[in-house]
C-alpha positions as CSV (number, residue, x, y, z in Angstrom):
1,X,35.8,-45.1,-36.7
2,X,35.0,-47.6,-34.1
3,X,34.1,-44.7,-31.6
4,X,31.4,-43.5,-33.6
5,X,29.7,-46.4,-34.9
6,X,29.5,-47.8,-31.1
7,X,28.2,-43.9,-30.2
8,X,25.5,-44.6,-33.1
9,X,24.6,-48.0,-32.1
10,X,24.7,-46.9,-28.8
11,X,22.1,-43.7,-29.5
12,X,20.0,-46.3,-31.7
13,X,19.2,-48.8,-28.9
14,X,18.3,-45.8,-26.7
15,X,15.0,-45.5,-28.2
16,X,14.6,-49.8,-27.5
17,X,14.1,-48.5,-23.1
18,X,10.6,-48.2,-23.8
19,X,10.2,-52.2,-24.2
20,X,9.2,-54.1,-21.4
21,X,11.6,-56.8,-20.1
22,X,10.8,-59.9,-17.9
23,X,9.4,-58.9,-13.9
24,X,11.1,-61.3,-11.1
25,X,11.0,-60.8,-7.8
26,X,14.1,-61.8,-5.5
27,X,13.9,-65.1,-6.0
28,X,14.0,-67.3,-9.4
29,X,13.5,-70.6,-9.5
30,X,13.6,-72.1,-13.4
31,X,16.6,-72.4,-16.1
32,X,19.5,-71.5,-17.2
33,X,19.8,-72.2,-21.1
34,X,22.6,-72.5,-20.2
35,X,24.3,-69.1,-20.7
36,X,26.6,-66.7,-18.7
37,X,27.4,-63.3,-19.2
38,X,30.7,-61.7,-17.8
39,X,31.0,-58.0,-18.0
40,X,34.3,-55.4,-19.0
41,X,33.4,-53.1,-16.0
42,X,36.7,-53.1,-13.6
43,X,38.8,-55.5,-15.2
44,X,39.9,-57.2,-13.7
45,X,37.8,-57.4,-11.0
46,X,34.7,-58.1,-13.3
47,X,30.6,-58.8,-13.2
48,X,30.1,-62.5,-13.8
49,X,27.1,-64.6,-13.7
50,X,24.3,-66.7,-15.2
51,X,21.5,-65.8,-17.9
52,X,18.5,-67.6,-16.2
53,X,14.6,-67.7,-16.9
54,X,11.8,-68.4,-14.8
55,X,10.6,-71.3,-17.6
56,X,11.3,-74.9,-16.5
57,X,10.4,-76.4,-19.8
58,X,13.6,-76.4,-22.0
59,X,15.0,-72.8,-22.5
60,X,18.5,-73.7,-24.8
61,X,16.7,-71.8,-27.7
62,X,17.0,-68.4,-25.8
63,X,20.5,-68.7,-26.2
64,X,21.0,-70.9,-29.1
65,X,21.6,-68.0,-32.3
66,X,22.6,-70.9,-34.4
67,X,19.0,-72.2,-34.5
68,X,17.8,-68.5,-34.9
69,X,18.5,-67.7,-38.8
70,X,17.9,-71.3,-39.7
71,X,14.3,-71.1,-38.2
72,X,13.4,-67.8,-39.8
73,X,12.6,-66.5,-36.0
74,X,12.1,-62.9,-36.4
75,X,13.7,-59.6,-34.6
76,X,10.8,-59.5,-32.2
77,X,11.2,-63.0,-31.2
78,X,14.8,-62.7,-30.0
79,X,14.4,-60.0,-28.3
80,X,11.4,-61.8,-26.5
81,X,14.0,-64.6,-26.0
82,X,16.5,-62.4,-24.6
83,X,14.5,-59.7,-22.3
84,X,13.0,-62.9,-20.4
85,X,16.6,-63.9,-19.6
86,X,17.8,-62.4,-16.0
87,X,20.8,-61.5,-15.5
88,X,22.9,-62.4,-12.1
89,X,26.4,-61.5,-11.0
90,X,29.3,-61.4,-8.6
91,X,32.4,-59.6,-8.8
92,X,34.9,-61.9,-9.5
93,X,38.9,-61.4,-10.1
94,X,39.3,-63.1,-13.4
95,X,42.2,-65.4,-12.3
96,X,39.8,-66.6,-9.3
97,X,38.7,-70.1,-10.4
98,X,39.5,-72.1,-7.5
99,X,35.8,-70.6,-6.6
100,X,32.2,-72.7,-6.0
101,X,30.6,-69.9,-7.7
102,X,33.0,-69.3,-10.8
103,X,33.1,-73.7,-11.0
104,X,29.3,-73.3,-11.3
105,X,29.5,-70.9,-14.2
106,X,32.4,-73.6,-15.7
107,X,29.6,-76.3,-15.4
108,X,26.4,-74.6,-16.6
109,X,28.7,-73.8,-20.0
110,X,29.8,-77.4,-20.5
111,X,25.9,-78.5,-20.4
112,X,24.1,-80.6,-23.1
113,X,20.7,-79.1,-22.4
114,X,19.2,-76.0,-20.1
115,X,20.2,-76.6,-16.4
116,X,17.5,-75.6,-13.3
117,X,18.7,-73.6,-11.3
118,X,17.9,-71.4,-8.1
119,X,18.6,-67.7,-7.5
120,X,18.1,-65.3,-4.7
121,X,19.3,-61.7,-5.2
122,X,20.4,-58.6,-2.9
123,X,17.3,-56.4,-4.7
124,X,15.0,-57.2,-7.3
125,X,16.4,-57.4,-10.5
126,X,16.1,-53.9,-13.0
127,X,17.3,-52.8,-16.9
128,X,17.8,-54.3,-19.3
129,X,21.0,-54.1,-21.8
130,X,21.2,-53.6,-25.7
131,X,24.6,-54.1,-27.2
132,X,26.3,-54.2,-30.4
133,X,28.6,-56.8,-29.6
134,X,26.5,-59.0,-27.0
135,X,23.5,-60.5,-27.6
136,X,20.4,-58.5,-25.1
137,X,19.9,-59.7,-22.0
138,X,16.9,-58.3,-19.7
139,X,17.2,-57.0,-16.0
140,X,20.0,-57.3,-13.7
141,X,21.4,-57.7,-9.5
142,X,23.6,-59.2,-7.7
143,X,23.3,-62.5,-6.4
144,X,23.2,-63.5,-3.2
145,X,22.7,-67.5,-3.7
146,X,23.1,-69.2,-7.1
147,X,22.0,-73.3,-6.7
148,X,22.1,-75.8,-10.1
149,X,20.4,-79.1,-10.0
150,X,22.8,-82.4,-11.5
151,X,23.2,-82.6,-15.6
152,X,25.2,-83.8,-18.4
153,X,27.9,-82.2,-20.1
154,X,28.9,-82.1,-23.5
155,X,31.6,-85.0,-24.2
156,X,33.8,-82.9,-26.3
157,X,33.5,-79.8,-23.9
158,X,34.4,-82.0,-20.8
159,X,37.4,-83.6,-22.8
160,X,39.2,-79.4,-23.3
161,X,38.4,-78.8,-19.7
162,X,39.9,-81.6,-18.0
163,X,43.0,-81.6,-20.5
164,X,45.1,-78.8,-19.0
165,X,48.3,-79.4,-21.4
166,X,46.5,-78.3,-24.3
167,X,46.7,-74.7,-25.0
168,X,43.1,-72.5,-25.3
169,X,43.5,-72.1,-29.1
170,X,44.0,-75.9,-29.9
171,X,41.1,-76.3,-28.0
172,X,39.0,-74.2,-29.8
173,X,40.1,-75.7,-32.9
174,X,39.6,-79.1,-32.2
175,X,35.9,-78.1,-30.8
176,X,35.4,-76.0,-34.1
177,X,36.2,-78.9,-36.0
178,X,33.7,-81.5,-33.9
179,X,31.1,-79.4,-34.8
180,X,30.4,-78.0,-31.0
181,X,28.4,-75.0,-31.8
182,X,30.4,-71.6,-31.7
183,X,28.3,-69.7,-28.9
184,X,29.0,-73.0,-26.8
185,X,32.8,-72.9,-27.6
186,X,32.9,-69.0,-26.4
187,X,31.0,-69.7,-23.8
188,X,33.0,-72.4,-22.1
189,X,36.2,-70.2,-22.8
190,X,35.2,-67.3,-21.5
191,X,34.6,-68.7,-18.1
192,X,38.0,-70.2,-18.2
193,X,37.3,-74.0,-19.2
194,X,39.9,-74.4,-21.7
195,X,43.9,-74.0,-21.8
196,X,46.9,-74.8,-20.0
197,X,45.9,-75.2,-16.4
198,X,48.1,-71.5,-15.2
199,X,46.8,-69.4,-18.3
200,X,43.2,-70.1,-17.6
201,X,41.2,-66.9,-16.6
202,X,37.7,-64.8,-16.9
203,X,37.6,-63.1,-20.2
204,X,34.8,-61.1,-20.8
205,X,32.3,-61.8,-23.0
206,X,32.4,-59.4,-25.5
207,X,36.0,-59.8,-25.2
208,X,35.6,-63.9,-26.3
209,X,33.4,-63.6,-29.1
210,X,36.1,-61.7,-30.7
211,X,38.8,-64.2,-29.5
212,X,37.2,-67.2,-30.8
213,X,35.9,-65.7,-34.2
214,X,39.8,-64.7,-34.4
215,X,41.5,-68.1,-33.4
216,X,39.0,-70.1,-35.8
217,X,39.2,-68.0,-38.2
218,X,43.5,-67.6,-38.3
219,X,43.5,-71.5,-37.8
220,X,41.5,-71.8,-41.3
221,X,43.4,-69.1,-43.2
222,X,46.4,-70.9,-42.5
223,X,45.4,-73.5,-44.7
224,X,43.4,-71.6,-47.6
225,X,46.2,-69.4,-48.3
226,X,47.7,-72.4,-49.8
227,X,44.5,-73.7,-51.6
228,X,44.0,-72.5,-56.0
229,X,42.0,-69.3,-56.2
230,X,38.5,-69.3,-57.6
231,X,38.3,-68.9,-61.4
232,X,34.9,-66.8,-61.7
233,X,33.6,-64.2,-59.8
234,X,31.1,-65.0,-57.2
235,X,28.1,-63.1,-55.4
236,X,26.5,-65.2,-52.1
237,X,23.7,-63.1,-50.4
238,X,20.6,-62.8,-47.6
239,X,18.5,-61.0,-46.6
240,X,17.4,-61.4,-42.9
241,X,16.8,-59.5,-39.7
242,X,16.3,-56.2,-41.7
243,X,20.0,-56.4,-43.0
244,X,20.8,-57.5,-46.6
245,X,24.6,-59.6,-47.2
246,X,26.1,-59.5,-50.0
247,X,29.4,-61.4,-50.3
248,X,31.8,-61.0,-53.4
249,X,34.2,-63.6,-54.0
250,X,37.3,-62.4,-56.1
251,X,39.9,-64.6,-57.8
252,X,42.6,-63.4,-56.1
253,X,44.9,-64.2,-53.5
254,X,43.1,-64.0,-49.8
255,X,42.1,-60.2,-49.0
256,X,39.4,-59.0,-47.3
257,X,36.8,-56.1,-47.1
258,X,34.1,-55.8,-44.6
259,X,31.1,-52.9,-45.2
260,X,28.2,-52.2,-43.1
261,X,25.8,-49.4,-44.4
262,X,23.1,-47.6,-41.7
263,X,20.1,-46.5,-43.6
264,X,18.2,-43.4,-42.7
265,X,20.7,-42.1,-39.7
266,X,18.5,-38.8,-39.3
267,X,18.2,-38.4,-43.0
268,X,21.7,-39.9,-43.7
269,X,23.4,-43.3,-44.3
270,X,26.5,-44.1,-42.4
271,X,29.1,-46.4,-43.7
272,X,32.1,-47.9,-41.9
273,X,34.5,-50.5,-43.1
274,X,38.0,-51.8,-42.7
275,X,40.4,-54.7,-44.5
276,X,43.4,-56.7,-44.7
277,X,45.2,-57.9,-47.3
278,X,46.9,-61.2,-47.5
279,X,49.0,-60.6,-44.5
280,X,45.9,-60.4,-42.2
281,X,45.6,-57.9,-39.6
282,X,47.8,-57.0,-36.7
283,X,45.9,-53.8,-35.3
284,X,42.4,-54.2,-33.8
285,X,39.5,-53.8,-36.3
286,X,38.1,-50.4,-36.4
287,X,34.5,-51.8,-37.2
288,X,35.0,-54.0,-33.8
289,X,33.6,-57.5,-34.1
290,X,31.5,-57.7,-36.8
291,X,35.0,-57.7,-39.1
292,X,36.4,-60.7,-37.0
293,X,33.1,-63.1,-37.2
294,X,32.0,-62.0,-41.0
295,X,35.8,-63.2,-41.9
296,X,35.6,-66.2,-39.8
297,X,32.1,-67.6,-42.0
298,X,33.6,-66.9,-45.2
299,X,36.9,-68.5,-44.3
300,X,35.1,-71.7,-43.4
301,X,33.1,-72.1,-46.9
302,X,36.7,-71.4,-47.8
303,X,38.1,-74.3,-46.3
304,X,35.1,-76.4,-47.0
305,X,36.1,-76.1,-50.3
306,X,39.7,-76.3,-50.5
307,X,39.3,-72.7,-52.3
308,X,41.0,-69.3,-51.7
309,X,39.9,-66.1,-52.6
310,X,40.0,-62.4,-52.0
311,X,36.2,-61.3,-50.4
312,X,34.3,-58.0,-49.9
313,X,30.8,-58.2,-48.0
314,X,28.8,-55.3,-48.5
315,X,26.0,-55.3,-45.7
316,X,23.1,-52.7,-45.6
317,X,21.1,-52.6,-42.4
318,X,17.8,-50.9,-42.9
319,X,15.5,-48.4,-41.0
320,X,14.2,-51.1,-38.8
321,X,17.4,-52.3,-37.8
322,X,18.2,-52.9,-33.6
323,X,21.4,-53.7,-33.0
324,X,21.3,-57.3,-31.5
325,X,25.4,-58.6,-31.5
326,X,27.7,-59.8,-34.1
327,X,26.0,-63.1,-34.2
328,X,23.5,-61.5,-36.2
329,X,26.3,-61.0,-39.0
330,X,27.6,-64.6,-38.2
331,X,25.0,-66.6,-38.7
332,X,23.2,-64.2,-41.8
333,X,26.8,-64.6,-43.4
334,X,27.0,-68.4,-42.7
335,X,24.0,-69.1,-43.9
336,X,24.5,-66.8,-46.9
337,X,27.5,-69.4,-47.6
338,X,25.5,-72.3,-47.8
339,X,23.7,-70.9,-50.6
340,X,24.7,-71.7,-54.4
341,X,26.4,-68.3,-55.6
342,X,25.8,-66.5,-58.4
343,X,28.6,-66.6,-61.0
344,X,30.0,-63.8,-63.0
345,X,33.0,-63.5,-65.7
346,X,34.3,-60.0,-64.5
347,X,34.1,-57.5,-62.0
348,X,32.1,-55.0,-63.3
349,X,29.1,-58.1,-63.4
350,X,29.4,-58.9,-60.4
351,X,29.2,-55.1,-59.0
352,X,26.8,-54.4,-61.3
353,X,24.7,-57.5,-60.0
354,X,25.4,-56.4,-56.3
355,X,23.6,-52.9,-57.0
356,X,20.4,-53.9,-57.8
357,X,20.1,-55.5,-54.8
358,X,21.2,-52.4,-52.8
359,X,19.3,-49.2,-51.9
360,X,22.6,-47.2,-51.9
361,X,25.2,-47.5,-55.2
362,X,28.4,-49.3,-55.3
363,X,30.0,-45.8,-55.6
364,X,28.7,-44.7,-52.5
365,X,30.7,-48.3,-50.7
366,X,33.5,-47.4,-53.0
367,X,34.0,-43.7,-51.4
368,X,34.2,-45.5,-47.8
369,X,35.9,-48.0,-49.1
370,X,40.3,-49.0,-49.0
371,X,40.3,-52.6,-50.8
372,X,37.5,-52.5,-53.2
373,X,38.1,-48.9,-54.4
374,X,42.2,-50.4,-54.5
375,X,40.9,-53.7,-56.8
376,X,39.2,-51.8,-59.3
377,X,41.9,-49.1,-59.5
378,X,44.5,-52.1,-60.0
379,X,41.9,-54.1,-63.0
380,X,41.2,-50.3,-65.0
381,X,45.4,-49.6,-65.1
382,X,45.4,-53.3,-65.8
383,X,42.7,-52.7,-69.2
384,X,44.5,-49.3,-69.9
385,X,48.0,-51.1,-70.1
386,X,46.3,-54.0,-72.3
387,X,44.8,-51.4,-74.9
């Protein structure tokens, strides 16, 4: 399943070439948000290297997708934000930290604001890159001098990399729980800043989203397994970025469903989904990240409010949909969470409630579904063997 929903996405940004990224010649003097972006190709031997801009004023909201859904900023002016944002790399083994380059990358990622910065490349930089994991990015080279001017860095950041006892997952938990802003915790891991001083390495980007959505979000469940379940069925939802949330709570013991819907595929929708159940999940998701961070924002309202419940997010992406990284699901679901839910007695309420808001039915999620079409088996043999 995974195959074909990344060969989708991958044939629906196709059409996005046509838009006109950031021109720099091969030299850029300006900012770094700060952001870094390290690559899969040749693991691992891999592309890494800063996001930078030619703007001196502050840049951090290029690169900031928490401040994004709370600011209503619209599709058009992220992807603004991001095809302004040039790309530079080195190949780098991912165990090579001892490196001026790579401790550069370490330092840019621990900042408290944009850093200025200096770059001169082999060729002027070209492209620009459309992912459903990554957030866009515009063109791309190879650098062949990278320069950043003195900064701050954040306390809590500093504190994980110079403590090289404390393993990578502690460390993201204890910066989960100051409040450090995820895409600054993934950031600073995937360049290697965090973890027992002869386990730190590279890890790809895309690679580290998943891995900190996954250690945040196993660190919480821990606990809410343990919490009372919910008493009432409940429906949180948004709408945002031409995608529409909506997140059923169930009062159950902790399962979970994720479903994403793709309107108008060439005059067909496309559903994908996949689930746990109150074991978790050993295998790697077959809807890739999306699964991981939609579980991690649900688990925190979870935890927020010593509360455990079973949950299945049904999420339709319409026609004008592009295909802009998980942190669009994040942050929609997170802020979806914050909301005051809408309460219903039963099931079939809270299904029924869920439809009206959809363009497909719930029968159509149902037929691509494992866990929901499982729960509503399990509550009809449940009414059959009451009457």
């Amino acid at each position: 399943m995974i195959d074909s929903k990344y060969q989708y996405l991958k044939k629906l940004t196709k059409q996005l070439y046509n838009m006109k990224s950031t021109k720099v010649d091969k030299e850029l003097d300006g900012t770094t948000p700060p952001s870094v972006f390290i690559g899969t190709y040749n693991y691992p031997k891999v592309f890494a290297g800063p996001l930078l801009t030619t703007a001196y004023e502050d840049s951090s909201i290029m690169d900031k997708p928490e401040l994004w859904i709370n600011n209503n900023t619209s599709q058009e002016e992220i992807i603004g934000y991001r095809l302004n944002l040039v790309r530079g790399k080195q190949t780098i083994g991912i165990t090579d930290l001892e490196n001026n380059y790579v401790e550069k990358l370490q330092e840019i990622t621990m900042a408290k604001t944009s850093v200025t910065s200096e770059a001169e490349f082999n060729k002027k930089p070209r492209g620009m890159t459309f992912s459903a994991e990554n957030a866009p990015h515009g063109p791309s080279a190879e650098l062949k001098k990278f320069d950043i001017d003195n900064f701050k860095w954040e306390h809590q950041l500093e504190k994980a990399y110079y403590d090289t006892d404390l393993k990578a997952a502690d460390a993201v938990e204890i910066l989960h729980k100051k409040e450090i802003p995820f895409t600054q915790i993934q950031k600073a891991f995937s360049v290697g800043t965090m973890g027992e001083k002869d386990n730190r390495k590279l890890v790809p980007t895309r690679w580290s989203i998943t891995a900190v959505d996954t250690i945040i979000a196993d660190k919480l469940l821990e606990n809410v397994k343990y919490y009372p379940q919910i008493d009432t069925y409940r429906v949180y939802e948004y709408t945002s970025l031409n995608n529409y949330y909506a997140i059923l709570e169930i009062p159950t013991p902790w399962q979970f469903e994720w479903m994403e819907a793709f309107l108008g595929v060439k005059g067909r929708n496309l559903i994908f989904t996949d689930y746990e159940h109150n074991k978790g999940k050993k295998e790697y998701s077959r809807v890739g990240g999306c699964y991981y961070t939609s579980k991690m924002a649900v688990l925190e309202q979870l935890e927020k409010e010593k509360k455990q419940a079973g949950c299945i997010i049904f999420r339709e992406a319409n026609e004008d949909y592009i295909p802009l990284g998980v942190f669009n699901v994040r942050e929609n679901v997170r802020h979806a969470m914050t909301s005051k839910p809408k309460e219903f007695e039963t099931m079939k309420q809270s299904l029924n409630y869920i439809e009206t808001k959809l363009k497909l039915t719930v029968d159509d999620f149902r037929k691509a579904s494992d866990l929901l079409d499982e729960v509503l088996k399990e509550r009809q043999t449940t009414l059959d063997q009451f009457f």
